[in-house]
N, CA, C and O atoms as a DFTB+ gen file, in Angstrom:
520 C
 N C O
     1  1      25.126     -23.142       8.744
     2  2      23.689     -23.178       8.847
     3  2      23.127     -21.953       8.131
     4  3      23.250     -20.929       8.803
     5  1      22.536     -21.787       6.932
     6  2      21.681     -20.904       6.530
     7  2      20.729     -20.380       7.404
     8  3      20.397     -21.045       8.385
     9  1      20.211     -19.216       7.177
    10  2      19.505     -18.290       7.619
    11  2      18.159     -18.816       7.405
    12  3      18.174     -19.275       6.263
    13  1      17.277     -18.944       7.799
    14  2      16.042     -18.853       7.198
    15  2      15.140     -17.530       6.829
    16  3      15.173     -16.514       7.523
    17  1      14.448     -17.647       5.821
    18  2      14.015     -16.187       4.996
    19  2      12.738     -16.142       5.829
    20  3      12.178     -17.093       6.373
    21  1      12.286     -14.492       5.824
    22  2      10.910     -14.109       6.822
    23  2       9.904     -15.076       5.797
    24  3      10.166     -15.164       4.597
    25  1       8.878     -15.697       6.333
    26  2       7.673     -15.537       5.748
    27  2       7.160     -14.553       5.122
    28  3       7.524     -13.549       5.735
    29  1       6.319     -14.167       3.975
    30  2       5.880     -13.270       3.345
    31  2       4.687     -12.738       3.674
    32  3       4.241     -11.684       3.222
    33  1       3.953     -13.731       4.764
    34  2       3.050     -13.095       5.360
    35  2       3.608     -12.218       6.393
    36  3       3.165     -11.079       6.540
    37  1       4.750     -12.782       7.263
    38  2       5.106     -11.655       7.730
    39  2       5.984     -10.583       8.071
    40  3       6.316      -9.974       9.087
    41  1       6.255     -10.575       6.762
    42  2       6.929      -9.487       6.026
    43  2       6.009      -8.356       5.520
    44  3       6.374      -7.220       5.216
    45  1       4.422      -8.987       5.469
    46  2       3.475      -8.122       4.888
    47  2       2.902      -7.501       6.448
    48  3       3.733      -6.707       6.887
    49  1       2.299      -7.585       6.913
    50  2       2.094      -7.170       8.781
    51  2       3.383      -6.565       9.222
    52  3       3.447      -6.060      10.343
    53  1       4.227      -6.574       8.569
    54  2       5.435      -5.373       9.452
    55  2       5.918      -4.625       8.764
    56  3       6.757      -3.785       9.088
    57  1       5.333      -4.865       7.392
    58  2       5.526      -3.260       6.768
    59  2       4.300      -2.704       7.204
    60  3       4.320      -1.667       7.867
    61  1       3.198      -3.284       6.904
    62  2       2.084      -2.601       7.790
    63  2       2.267      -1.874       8.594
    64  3       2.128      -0.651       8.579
    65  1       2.680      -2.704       9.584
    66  2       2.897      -2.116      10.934
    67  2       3.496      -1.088      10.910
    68  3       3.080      -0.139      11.574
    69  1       4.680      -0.981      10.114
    70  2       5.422       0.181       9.723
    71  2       4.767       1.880       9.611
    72  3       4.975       2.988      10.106
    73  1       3.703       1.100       8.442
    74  2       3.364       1.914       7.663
    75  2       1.990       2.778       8.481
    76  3       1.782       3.968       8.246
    77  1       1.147       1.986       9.432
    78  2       0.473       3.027      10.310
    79  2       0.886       3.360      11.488
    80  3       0.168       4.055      12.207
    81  1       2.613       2.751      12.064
    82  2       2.633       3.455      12.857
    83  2       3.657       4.926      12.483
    84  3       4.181       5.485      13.447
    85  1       3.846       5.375      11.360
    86  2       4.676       6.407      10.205
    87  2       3.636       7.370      10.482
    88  3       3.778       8.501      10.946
    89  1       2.263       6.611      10.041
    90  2       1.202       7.411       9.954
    91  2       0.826       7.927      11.088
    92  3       0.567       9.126      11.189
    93  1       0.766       7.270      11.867
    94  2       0.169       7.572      13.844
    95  2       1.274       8.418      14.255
    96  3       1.092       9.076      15.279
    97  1       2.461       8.536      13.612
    98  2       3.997       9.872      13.999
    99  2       4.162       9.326      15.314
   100  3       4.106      10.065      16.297
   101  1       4.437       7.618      15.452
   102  2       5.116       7.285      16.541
   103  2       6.703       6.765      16.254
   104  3       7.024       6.352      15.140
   105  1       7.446       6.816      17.132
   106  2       8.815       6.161      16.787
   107  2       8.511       4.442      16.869
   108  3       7.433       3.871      17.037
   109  1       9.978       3.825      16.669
   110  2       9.774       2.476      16.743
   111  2      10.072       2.379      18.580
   112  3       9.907       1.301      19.150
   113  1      10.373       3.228      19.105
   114  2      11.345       3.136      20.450
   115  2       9.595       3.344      21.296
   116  3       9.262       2.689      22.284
   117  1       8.728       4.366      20.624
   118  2       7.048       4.456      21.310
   119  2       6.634       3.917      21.231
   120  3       5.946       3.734      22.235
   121  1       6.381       2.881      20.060
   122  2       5.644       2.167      20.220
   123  2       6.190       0.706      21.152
   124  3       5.405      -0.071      21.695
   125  1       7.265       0.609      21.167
   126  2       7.830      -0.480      22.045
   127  2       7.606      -0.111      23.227
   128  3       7.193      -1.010      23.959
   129  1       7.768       1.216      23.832
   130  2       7.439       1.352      25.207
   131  2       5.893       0.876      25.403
   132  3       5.668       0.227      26.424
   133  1       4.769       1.146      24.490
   134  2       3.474       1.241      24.924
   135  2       3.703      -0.220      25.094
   136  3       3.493      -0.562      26.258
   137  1       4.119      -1.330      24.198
   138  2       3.960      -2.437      24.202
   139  2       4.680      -3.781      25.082
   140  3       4.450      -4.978      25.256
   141  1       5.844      -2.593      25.566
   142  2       7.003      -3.259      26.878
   143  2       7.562      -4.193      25.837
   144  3       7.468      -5.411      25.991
   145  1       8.098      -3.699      24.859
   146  2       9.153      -4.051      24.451
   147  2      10.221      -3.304      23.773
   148  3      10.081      -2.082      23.808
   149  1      11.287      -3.771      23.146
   150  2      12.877      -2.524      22.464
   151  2      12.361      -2.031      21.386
   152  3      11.262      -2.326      20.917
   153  1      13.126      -1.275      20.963
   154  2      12.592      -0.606      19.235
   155  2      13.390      -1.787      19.052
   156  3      12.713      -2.565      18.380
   157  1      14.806      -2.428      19.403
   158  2      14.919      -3.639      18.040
   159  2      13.705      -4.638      17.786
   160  3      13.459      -5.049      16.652
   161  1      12.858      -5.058      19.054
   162  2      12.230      -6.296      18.307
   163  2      10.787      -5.635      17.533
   164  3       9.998      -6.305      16.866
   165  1      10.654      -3.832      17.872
   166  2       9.600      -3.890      16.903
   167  2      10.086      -3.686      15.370
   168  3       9.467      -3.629      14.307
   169  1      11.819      -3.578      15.799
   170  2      12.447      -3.328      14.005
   171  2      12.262      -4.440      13.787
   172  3      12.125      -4.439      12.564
   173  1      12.083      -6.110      14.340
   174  2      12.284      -7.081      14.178
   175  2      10.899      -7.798      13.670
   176  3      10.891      -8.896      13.115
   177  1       9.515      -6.873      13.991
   178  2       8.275      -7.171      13.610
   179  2       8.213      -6.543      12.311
   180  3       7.959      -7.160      11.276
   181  1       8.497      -5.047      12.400
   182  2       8.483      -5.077      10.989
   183  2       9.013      -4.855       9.915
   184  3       8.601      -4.253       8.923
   185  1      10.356      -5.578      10.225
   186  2      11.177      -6.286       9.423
   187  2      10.622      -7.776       8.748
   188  3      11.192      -8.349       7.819
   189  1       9.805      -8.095       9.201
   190  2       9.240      -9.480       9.843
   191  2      10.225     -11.261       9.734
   192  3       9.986     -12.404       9.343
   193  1      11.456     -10.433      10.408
   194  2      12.183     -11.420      10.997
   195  2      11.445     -12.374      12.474
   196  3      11.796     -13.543      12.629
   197  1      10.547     -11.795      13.354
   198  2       9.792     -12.220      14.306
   199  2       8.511     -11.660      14.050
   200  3       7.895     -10.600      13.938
   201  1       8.418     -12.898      14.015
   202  2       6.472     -13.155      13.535
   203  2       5.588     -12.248      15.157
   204  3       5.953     -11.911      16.283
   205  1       4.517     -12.199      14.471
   206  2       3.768     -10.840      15.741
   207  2       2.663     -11.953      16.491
   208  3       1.677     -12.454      15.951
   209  1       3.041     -12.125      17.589
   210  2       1.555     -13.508      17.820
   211  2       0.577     -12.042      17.958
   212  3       0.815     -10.858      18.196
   213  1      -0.924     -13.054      17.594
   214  2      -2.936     -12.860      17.811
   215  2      -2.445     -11.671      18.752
   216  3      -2.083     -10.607      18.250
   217  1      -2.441     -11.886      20.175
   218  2      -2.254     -11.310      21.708
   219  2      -1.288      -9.698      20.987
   220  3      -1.585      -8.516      20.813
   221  1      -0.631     -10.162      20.865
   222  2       0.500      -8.406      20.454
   223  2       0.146      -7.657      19.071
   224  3       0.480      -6.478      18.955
   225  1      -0.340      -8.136      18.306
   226  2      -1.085      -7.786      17.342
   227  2      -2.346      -6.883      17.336
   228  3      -2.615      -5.740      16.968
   229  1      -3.028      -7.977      17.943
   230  2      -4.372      -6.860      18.501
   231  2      -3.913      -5.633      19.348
   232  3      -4.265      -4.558      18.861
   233  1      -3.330      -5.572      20.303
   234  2      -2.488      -4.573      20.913
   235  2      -2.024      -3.054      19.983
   236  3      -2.295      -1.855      20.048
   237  1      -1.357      -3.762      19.311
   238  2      -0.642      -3.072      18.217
   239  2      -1.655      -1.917      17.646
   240  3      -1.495      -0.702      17.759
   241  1      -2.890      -2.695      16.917
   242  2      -3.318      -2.268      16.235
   243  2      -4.341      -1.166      17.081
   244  3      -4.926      -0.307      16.422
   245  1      -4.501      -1.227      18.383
   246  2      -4.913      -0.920      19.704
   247  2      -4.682       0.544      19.700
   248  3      -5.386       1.525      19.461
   249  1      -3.272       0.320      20.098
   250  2      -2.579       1.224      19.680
   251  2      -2.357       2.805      18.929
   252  3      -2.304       3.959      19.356
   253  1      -2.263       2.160      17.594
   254  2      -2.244       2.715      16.205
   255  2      -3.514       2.960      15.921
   256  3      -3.619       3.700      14.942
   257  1      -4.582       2.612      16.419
   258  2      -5.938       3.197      15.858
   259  2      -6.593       2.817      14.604
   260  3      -7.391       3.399      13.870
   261  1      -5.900       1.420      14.564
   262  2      -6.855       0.534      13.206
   263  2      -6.959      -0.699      13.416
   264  3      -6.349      -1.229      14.345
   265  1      -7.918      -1.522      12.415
   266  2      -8.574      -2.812      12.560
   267  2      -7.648      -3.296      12.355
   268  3      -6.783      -2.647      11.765
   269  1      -7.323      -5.038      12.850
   270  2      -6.104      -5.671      12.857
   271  2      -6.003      -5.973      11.640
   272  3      -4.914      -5.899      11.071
   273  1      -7.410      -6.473      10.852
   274  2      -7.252      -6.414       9.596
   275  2      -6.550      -5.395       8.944
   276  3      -6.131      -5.984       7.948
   277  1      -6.222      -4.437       8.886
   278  2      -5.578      -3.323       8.182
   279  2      -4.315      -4.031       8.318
   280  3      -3.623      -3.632       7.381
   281  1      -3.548      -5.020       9.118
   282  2      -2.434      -5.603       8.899
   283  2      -2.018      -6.538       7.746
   284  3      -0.949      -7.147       7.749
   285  1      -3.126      -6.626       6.551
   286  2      -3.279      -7.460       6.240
   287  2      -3.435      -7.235       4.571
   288  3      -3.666      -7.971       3.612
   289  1      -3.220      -6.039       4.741
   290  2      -3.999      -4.750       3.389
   291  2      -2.329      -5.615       2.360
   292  3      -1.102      -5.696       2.426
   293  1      -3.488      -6.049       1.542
   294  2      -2.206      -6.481       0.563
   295  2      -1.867      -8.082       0.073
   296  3      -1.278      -8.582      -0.885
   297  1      -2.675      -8.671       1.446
   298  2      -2.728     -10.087       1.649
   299  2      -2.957     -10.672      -0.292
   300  3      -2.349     -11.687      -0.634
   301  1      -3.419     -10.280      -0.841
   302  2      -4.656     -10.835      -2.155
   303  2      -3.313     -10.936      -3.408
   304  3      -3.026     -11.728      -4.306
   305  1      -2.705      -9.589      -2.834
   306  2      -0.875     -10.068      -4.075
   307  2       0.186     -10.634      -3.314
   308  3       1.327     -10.223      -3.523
   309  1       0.030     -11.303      -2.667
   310  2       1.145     -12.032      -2.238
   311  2       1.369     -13.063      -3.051
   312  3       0.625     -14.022      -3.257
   313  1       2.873     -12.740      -3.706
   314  2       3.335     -13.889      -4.919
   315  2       3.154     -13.243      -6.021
   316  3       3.609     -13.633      -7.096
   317  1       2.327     -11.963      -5.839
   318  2       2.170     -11.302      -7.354
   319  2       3.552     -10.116      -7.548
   320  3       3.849      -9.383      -6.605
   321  1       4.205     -10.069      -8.695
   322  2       5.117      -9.660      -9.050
   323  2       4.462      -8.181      -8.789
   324  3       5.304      -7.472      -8.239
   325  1       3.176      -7.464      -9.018
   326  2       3.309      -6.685      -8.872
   327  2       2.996      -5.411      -7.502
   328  3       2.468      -5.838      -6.475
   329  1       3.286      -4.188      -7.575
   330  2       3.676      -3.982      -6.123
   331  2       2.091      -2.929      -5.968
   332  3       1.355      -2.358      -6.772
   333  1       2.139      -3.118      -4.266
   334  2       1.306      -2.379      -4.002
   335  2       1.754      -1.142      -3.579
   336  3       2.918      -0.822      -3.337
   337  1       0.494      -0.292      -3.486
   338  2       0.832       1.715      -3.042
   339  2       1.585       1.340      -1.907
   340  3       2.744       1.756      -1.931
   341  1       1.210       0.573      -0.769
   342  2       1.971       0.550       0.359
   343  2       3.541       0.536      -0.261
   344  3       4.222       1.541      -0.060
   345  1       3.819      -0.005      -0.622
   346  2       5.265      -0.728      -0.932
   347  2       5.898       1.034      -1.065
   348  3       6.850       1.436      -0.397
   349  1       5.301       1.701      -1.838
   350  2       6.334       2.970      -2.171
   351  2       5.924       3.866      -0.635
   352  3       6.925       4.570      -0.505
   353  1       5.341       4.070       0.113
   354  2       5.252       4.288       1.140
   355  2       5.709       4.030       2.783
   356  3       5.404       4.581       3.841
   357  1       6.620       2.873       2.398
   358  2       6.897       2.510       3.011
   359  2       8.469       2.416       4.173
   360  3       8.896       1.852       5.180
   361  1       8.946       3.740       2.783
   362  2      10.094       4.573       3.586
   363  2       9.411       5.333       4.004
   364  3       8.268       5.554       3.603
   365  1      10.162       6.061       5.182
   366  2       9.965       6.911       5.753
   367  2      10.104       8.063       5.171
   368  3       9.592       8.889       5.926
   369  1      10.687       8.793       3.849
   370  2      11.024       9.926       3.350
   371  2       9.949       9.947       2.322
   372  3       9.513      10.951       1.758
   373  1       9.563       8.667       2.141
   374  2       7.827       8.617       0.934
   375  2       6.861       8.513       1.504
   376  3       5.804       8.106       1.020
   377  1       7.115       9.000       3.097
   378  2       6.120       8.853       3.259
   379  2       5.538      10.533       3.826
   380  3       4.491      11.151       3.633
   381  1       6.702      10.819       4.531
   382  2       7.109      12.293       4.439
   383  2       6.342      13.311       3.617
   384  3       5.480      14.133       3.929
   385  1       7.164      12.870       2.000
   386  2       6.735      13.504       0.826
   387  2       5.065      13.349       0.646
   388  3       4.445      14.366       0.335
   389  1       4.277      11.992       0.853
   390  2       3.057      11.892       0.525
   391  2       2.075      12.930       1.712
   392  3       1.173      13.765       1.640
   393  1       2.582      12.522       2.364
   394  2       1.997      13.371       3.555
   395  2       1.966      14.788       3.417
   396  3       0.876      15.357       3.463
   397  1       3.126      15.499       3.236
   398  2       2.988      17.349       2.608
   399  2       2.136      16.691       1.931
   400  3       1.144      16.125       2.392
   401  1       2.677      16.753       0.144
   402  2       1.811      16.229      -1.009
   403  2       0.189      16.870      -0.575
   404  3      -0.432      17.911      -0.793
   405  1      -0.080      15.438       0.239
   406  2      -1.869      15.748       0.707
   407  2      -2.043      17.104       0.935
   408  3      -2.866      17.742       0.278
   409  1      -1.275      17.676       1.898
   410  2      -1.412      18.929       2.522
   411  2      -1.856      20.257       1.585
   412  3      -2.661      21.150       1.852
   413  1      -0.897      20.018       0.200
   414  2      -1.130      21.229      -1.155
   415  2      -2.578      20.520      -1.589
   416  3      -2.995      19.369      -1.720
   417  1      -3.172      22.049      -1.757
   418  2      -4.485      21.836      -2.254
   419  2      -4.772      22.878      -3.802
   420  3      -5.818      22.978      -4.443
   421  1      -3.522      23.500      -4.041
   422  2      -3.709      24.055      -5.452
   423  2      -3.625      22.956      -6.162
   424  3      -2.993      22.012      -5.688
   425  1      -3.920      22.902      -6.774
   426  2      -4.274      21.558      -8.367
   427  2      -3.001      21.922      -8.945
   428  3      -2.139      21.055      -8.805
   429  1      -2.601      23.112      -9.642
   430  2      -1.403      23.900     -10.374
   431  2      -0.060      23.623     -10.051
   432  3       0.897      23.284     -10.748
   433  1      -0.235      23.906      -8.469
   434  2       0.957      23.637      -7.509
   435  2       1.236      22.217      -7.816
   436  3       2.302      21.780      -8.249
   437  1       0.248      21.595      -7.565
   438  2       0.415      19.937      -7.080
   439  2       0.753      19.328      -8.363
   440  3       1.402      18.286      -8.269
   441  1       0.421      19.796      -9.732
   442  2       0.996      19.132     -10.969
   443  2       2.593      19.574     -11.179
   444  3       3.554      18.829     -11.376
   445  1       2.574      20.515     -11.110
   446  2       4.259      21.267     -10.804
   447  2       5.073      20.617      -9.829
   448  3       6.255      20.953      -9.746
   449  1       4.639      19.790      -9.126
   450  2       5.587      19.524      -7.880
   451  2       5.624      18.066      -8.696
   452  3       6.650      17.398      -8.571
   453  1       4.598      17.579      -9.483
   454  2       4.466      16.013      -9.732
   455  2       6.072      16.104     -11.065
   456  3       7.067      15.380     -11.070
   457  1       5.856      16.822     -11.652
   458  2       6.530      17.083     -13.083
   459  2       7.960      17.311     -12.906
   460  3       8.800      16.858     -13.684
   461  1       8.306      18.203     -11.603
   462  2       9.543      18.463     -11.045
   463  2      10.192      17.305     -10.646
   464  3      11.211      17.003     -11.266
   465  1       9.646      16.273      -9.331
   466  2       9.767      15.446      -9.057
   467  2      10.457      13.981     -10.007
   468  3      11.449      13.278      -9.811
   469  1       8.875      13.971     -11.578
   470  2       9.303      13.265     -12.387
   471  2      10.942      13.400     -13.096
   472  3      11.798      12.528     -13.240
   473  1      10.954      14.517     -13.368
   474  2      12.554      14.744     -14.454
   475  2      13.721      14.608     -13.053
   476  3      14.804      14.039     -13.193
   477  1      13.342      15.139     -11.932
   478  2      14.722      14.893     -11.178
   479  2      15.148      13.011     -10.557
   480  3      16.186      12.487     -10.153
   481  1      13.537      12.440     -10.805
   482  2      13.827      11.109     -10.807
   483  2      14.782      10.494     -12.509
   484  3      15.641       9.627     -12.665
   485  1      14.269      11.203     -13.252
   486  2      14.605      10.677     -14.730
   487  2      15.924      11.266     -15.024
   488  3      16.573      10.656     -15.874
   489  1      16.495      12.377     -14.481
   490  2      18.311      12.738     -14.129
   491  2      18.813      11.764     -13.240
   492  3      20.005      11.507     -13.405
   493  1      18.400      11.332     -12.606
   494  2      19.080      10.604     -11.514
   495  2      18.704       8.804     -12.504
   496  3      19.551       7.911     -12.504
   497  1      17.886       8.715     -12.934
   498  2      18.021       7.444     -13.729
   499  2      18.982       7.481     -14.552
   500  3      19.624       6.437     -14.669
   501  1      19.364       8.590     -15.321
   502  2      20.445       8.769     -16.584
   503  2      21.618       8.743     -16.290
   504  3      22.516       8.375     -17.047
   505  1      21.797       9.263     -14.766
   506  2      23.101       8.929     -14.047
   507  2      23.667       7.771     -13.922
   508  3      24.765       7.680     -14.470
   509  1      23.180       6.627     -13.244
   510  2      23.424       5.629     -12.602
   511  2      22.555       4.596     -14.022
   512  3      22.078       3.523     -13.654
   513  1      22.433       4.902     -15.246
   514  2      22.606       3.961     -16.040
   515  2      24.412       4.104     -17.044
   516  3      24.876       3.506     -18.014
   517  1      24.822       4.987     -16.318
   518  2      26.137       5.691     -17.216
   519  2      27.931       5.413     -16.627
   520  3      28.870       5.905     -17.254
């Protein structure tokens, strides 16, 4: 029996979900407690292997401190090859990085950190094409 693949809608609502509760600096294990459920099934929301019903959704977003619509940020490229800001944000270590990032407010600094960043991505591309 094959697997069946998440929906892409909700695959899009659980990176969401992901992505403001990264922002709100809750775990997956906090926000399951607020919601009386495991960190697996909220890995499982936003994973979006289990779809989020209306009722836990609104909750969610309750929660996290945004419109449910904000679950939704992205809805308009679905099917489009190309990616949204969320998408690179959506680890936890990019999201990390964006977050300092904001924090530097020299202009100087902040192009220096962009330029550094760029060539140690573009060494690490030259690697692993070799």
């Amino acid at each position: 029996m094959s697997r069946k693949e998440p929906d892409p809608v909700d695959k899009l609502v659980g990176r969401n979900i992901r992505i403001h509760r990264l922002a709100k600096g809750l775990s997956q294990t906090e926000l399951g407690d607020q919601l009386g459920v495991t960190f697996q099934q909220v890995q499982k929301y936003e994973k979006g292997h289990n779809r989020v019903g209306s009722g836990r959704l609104f909750r969610i977003a309750s929660i996290l401190g945004v419109h449910v619509t904000a679950f939704y940020e992205g809805s308009d490229r679905l099917g489009s090859p190309a990616q949204s800001p969320l998408d690179f944000i959506e680890d936890p270590q990019s999201f990390r990085l964006v977050r300092a990032f904001s924090e530097i407010h020299d202009a100087r600094l902040r192009r220096s950190l962009i330029e550094l960043i760029e060539k140690i991505a573009q060494a690490g591309s030259a690697v692993q094409s070799t």
